[in-house]
N, CA, C, O and CB atoms as a CASP TS submission, in Angstrom:
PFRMAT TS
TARGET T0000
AUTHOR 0000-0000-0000
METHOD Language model
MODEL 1
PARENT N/A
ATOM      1  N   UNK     1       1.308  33.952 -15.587  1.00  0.00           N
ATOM      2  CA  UNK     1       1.661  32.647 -15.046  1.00  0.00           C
ATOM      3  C   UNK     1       0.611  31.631 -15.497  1.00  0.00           C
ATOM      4  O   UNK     1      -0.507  31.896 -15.939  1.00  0.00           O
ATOM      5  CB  UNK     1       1.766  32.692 -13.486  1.00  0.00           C
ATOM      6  N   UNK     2       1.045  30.666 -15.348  1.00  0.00           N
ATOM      7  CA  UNK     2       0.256  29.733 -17.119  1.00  0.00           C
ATOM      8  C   UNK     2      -0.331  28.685 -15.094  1.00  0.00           C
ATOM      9  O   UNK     2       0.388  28.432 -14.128  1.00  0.00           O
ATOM     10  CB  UNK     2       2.308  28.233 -19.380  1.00  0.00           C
ATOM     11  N   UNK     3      -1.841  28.410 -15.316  1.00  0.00           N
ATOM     12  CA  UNK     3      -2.506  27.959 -14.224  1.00  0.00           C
ATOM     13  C   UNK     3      -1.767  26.518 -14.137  1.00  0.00           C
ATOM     14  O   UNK     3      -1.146  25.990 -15.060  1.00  0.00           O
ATOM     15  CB  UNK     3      -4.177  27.978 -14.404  1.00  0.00           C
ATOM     16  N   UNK     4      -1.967  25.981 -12.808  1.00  0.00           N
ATOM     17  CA  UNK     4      -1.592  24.380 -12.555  1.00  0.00           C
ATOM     18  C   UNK     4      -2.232  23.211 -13.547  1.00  0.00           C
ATOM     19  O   UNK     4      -3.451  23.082 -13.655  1.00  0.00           O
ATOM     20  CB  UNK     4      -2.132  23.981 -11.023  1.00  0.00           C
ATOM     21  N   UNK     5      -1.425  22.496 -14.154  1.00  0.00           N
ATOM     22  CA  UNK     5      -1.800  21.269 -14.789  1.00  0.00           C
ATOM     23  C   UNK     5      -2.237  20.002 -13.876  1.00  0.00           C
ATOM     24  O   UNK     5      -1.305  19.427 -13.313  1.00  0.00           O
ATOM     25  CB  UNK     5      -0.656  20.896 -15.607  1.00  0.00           C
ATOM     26  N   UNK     6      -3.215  19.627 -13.718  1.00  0.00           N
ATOM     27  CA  UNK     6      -3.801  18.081 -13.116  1.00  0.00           C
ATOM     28  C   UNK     6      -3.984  17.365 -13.729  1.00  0.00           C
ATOM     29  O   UNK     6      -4.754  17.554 -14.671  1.00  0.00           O
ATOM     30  CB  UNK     6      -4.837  17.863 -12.521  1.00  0.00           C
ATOM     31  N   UNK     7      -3.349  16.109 -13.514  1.00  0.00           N
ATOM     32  CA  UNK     7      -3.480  14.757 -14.420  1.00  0.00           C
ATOM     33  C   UNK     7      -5.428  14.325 -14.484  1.00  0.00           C
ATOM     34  O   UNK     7      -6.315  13.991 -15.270  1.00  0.00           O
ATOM     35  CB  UNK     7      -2.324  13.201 -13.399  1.00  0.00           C
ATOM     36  N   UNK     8      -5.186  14.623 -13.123  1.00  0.00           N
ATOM     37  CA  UNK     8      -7.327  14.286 -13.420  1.00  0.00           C
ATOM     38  C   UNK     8      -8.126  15.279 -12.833  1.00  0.00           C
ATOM     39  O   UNK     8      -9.166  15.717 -13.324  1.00  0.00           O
ATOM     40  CB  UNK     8      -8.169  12.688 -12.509  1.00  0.00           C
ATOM     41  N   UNK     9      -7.568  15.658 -11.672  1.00  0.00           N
ATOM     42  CA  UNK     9      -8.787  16.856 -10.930  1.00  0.00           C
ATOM     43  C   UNK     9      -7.708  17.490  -9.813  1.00  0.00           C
ATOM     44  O   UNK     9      -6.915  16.843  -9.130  1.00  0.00           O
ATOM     45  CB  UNK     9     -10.567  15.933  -9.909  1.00  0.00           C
ATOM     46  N   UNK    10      -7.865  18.636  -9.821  1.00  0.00           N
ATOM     47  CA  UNK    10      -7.315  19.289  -8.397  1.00  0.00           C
ATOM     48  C   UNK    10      -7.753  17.940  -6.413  1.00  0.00           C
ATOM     49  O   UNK    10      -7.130  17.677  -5.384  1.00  0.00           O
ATOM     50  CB  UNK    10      -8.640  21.388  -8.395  1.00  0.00           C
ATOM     51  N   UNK    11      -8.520  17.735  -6.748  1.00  0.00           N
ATOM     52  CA  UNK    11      -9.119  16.884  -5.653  1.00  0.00           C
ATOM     53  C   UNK    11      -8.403  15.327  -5.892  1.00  0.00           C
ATOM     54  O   UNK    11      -7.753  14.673  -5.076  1.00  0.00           O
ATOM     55  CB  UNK    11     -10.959  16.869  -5.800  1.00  0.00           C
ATOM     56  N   UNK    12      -8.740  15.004  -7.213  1.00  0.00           N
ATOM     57  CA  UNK    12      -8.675  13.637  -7.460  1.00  0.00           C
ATOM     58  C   UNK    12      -6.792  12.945  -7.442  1.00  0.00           C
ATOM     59  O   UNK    12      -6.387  11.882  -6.971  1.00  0.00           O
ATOM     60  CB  UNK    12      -9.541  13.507  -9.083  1.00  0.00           C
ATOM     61  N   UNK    13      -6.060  13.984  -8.104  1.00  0.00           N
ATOM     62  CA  UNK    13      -4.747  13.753  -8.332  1.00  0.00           C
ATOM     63  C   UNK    13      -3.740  12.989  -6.755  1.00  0.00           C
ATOM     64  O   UNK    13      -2.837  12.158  -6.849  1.00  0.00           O
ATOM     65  CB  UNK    13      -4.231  15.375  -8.865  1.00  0.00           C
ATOM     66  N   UNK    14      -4.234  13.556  -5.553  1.00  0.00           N
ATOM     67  CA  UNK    14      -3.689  13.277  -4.488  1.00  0.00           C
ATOM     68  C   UNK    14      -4.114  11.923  -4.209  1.00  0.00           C
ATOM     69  O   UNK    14      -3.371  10.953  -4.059  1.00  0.00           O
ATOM     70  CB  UNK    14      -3.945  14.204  -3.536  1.00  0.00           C
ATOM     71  N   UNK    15      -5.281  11.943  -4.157  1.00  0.00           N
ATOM     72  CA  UNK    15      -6.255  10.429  -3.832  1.00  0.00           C
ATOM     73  C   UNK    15      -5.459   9.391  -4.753  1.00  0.00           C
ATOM     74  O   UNK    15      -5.078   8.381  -4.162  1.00  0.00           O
ATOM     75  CB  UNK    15      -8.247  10.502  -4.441  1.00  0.00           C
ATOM     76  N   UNK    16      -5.201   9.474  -5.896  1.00  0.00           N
ATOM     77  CA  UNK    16      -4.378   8.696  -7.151  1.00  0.00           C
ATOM     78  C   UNK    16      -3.441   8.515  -6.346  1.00  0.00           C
ATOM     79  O   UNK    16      -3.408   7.395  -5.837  1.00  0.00           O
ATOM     80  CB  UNK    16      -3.920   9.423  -8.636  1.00  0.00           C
ATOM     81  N   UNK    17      -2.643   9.252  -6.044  1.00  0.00           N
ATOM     82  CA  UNK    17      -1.003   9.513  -6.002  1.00  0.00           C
ATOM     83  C   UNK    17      -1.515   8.011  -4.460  1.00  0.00           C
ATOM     84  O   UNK    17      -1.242   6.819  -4.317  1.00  0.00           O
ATOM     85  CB  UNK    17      -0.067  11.960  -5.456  1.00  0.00           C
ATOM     86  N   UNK    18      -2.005   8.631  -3.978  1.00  0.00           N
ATOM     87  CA  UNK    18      -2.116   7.561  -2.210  1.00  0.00           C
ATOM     88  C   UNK    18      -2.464   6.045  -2.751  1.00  0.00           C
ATOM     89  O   UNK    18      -1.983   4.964  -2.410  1.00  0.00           O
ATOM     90  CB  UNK    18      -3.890   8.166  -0.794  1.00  0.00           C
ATOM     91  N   UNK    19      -3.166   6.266  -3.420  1.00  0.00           N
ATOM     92  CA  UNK    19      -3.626   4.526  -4.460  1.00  0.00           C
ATOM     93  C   UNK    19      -2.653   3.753  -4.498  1.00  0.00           C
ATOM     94  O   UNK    19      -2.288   2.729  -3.921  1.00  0.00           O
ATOM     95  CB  UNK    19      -3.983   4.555  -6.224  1.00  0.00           C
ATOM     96  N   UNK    20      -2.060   4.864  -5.793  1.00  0.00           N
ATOM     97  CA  UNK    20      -0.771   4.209  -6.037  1.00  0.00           C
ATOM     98  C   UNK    20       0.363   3.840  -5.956  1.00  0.00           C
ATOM     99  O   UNK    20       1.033   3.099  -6.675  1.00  0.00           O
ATOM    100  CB  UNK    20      -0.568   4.258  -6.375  1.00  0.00           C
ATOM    101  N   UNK    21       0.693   4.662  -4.574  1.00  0.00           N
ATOM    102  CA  UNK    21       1.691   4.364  -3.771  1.00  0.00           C
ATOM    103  C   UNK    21       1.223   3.069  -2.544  1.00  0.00           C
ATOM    104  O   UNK    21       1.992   2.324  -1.936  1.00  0.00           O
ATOM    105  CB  UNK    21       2.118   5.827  -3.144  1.00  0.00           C
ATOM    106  N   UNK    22       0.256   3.111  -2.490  1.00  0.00           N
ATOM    107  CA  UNK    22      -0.538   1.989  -1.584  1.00  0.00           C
ATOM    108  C   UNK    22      -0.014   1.138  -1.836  1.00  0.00           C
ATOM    109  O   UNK    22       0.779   0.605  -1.060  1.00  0.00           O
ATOM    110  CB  UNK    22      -1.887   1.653  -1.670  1.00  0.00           C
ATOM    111  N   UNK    23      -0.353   0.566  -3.391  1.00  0.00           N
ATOM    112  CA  UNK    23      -0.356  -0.532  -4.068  1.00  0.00           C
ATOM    113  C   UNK    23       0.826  -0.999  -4.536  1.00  0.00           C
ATOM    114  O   UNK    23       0.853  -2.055  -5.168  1.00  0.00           O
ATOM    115  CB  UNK    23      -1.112  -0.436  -4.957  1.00  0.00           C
ATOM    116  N   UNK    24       2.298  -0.060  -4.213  1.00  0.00           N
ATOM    117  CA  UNK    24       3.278  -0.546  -5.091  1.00  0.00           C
ATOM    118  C   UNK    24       3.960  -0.627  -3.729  1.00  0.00           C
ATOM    119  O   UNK    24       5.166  -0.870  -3.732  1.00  0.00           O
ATOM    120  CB  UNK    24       3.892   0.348  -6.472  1.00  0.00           C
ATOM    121  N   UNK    25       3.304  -0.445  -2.514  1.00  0.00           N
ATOM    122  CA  UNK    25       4.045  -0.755  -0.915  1.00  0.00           C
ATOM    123  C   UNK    25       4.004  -2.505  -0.589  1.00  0.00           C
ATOM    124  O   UNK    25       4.715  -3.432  -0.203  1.00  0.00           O
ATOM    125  CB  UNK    25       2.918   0.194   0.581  1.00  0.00           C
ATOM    126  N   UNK    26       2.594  -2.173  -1.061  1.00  0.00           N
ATOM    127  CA  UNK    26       1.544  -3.554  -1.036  1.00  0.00           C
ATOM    128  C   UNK    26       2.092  -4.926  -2.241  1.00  0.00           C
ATOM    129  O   UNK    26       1.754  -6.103  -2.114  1.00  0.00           O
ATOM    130  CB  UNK    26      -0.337  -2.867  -1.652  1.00  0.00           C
ATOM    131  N   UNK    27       2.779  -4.507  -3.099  1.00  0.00           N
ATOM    132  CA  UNK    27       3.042  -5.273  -4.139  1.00  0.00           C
ATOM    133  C   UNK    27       4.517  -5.555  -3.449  1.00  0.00           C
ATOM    134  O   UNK    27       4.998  -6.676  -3.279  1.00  0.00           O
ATOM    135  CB  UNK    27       2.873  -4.555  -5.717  1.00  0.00           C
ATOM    136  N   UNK    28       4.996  -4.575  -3.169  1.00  0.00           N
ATOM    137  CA  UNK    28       6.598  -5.213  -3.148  1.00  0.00           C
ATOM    138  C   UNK    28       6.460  -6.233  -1.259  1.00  0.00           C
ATOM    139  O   UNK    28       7.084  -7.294  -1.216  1.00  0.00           O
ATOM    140  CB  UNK    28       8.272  -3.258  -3.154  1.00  0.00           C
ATOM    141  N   UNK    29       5.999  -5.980  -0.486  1.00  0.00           N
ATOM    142  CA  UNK    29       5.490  -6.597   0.722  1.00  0.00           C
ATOM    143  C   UNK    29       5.006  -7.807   0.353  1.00  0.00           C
ATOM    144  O   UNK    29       5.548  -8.772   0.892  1.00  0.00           O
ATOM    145  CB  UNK    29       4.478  -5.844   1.422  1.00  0.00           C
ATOM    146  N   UNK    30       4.323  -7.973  -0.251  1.00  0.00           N
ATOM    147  CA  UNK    30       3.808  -9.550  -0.733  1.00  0.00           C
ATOM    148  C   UNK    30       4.744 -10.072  -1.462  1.00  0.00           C
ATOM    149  O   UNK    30       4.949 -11.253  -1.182  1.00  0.00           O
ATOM    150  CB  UNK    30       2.485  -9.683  -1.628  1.00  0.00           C
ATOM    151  N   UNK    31       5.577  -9.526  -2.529  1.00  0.00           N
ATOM    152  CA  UNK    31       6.832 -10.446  -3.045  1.00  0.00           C
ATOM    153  C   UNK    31       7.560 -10.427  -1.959  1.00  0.00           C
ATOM    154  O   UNK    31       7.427 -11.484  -1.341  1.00  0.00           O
ATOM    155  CB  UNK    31       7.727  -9.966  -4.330  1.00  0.00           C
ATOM    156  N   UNK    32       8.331  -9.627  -1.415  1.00  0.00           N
ATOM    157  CA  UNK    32       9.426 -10.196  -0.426  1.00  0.00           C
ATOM    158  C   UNK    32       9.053 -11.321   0.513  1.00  0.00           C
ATOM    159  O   UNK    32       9.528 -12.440   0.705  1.00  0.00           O
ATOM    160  CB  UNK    32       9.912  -9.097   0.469  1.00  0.00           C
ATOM    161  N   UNK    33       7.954 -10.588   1.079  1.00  0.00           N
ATOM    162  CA  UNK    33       7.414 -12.009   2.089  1.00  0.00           C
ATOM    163  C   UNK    33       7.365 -13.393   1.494  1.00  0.00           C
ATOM    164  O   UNK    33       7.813 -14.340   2.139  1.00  0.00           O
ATOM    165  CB  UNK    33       5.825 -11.851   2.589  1.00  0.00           C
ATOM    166  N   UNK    34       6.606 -13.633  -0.251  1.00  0.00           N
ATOM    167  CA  UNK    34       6.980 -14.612  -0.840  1.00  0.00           C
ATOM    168  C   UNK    34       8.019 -15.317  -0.998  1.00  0.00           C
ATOM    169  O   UNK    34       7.924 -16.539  -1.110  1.00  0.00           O
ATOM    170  CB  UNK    34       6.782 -14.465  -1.529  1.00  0.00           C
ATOM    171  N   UNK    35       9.473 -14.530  -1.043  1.00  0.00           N
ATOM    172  CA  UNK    35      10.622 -15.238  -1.341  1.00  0.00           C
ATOM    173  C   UNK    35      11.066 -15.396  -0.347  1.00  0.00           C
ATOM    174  O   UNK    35      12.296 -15.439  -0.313  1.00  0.00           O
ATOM    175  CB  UNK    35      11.473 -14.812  -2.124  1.00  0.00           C
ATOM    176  N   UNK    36      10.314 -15.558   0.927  1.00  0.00           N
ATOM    177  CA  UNK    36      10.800 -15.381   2.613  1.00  0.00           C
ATOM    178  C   UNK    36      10.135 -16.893   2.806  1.00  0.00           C
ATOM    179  O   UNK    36      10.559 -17.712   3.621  1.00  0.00           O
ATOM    180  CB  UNK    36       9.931 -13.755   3.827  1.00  0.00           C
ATOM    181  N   UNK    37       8.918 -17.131   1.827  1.00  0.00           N
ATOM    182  CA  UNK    37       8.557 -18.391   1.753  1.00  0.00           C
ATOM    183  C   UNK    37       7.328 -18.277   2.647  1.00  0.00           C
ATOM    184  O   UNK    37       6.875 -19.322   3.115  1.00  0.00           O
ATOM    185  CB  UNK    37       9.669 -19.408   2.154  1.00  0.00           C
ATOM    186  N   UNK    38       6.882 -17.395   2.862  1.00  0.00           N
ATOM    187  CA  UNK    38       5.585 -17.305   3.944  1.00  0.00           C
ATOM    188  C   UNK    38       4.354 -17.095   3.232  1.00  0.00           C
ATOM    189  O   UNK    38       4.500 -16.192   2.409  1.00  0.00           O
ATOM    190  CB  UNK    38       5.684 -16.053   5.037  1.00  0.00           C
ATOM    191  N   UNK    39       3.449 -17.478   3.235  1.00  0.00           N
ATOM    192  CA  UNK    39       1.804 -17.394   2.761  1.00  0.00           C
ATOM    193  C   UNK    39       1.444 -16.304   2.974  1.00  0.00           C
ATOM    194  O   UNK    39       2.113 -15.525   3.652  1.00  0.00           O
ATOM    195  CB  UNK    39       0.752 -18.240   3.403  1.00  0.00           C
ATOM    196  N   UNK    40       0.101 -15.947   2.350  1.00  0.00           N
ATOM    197  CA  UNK    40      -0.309 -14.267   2.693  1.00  0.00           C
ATOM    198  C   UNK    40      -1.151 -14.077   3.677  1.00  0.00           C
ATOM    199  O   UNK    40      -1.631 -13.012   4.065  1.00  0.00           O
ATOM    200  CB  UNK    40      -1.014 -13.482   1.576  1.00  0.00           C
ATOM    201  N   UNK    41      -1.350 -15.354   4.149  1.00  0.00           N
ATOM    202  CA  UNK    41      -1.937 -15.213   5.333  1.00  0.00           C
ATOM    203  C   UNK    41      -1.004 -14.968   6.465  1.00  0.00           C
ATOM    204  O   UNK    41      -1.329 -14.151   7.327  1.00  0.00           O
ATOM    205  CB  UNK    41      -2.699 -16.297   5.554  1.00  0.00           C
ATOM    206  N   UNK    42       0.325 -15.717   6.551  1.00  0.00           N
ATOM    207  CA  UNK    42       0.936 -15.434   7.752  1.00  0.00           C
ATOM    208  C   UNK    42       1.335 -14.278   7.043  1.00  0.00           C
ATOM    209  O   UNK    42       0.444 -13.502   7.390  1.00  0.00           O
ATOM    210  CB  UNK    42       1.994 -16.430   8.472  1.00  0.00           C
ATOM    211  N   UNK    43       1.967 -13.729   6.391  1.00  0.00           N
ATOM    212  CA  UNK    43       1.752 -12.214   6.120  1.00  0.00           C
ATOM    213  C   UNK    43       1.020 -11.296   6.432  1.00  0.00           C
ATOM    214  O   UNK    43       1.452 -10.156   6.603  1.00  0.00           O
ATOM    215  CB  UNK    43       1.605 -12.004   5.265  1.00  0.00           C
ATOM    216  N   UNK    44      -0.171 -11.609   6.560  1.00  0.00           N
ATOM    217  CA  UNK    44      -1.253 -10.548   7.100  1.00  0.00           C
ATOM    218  C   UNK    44      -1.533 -10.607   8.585  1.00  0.00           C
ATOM    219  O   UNK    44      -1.687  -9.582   9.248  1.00  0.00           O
ATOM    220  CB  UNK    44      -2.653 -10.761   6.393  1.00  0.00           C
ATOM    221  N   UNK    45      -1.604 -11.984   9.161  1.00  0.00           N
ATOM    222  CA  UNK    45      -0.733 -12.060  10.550  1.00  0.00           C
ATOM    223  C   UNK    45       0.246 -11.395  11.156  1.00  0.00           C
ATOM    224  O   UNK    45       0.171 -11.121  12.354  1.00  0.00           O
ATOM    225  CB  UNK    45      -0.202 -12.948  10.631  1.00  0.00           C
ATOM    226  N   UNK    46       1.116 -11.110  10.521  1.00  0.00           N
ATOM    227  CA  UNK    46       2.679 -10.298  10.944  1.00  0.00           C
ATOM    228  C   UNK    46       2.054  -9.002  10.724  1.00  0.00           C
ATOM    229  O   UNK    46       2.360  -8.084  11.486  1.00  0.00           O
ATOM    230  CB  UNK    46       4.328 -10.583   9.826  1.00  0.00           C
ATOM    231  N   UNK    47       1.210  -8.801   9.774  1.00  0.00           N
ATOM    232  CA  UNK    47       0.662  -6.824   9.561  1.00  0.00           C
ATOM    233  C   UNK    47       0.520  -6.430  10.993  1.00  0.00           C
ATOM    234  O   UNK    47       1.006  -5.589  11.749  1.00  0.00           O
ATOM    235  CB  UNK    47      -1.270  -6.390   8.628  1.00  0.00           C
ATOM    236  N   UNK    48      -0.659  -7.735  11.058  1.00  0.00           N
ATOM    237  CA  UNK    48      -1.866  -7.775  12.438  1.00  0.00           C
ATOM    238  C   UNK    48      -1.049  -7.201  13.806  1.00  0.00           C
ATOM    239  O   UNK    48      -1.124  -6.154  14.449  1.00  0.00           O
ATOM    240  CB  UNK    48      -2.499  -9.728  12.868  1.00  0.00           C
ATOM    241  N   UNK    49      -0.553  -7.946  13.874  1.00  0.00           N
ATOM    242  CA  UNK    49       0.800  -8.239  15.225  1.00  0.00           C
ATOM    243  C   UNK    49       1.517  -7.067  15.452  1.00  0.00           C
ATOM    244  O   UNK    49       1.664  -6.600  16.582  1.00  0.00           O
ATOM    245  CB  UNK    49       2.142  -9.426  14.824  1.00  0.00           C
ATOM    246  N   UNK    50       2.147  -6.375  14.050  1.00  0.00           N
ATOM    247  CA  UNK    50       2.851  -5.097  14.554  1.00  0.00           C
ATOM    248  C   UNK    50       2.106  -4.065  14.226  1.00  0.00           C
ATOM    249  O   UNK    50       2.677  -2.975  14.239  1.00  0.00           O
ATOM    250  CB  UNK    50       4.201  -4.844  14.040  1.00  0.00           C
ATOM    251  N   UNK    51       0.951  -4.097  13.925  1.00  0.00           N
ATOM    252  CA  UNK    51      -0.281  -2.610  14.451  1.00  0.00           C
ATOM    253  C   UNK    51      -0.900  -2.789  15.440  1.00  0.00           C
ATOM    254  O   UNK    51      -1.384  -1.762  15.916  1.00  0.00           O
ATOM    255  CB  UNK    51      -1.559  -2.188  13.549  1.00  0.00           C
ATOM    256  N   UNK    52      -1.148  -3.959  16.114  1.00  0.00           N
ATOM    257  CA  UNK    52      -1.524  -4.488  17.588  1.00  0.00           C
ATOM    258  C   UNK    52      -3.241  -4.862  16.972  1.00  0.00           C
ATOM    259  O   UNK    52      -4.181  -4.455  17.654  1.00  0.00           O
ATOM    260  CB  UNK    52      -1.320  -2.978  19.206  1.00  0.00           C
ATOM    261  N   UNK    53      -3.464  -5.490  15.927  1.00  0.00           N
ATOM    262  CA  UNK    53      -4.747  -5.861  15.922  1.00  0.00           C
ATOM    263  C   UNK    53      -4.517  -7.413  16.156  1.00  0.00           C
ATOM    264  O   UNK    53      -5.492  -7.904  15.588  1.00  0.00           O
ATOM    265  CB  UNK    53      -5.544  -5.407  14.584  1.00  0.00           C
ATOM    266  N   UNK    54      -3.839  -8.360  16.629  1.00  0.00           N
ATOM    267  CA  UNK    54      -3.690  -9.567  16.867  1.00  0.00           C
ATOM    268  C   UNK    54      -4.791 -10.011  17.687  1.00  0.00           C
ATOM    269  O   UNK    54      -4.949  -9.445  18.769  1.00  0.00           O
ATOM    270  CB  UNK    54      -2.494  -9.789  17.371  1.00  0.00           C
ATOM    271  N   UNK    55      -5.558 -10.913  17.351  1.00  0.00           N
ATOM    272  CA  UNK    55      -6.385 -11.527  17.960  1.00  0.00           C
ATOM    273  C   UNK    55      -5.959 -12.400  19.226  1.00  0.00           C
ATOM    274  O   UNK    55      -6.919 -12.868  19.838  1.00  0.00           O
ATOM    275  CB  UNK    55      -6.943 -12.164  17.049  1.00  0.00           C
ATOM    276  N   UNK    56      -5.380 -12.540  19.456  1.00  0.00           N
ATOM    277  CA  UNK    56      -4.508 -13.080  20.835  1.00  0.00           C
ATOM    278  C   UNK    56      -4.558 -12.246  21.819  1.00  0.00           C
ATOM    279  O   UNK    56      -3.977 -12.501  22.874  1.00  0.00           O
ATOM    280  CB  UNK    56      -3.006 -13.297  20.679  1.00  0.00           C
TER
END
């Protein structure tokens, strides 16, 4: 049986994979909200609000 292939490291490959799924959650969240017409600040406001870190 021919051993596991890793794009970078047994350790490192998962950490990647979470990055980059981060970032393409994070990318499409900031366009929609854009064409919703809202700033990234009230965007990050609305994060705030429904994880309960609202300063209020």
């Amino acid at each position: 049986m021919a051993p596991p292939a890793y794009v970078i490291s047994r350790v490192a490959d998962p950490i990647f994979a979470v990055f980059i799924g981060l970032s393409a959650a994070a990318l499409r969240i900031k366009r929609e909200e854009g064409e919703k017409g809202r700033t990234t600040q009230q965007t990050v406001d609305v994060l705030r609000r429904r994880i309960g870190l609202s300063r209020s």
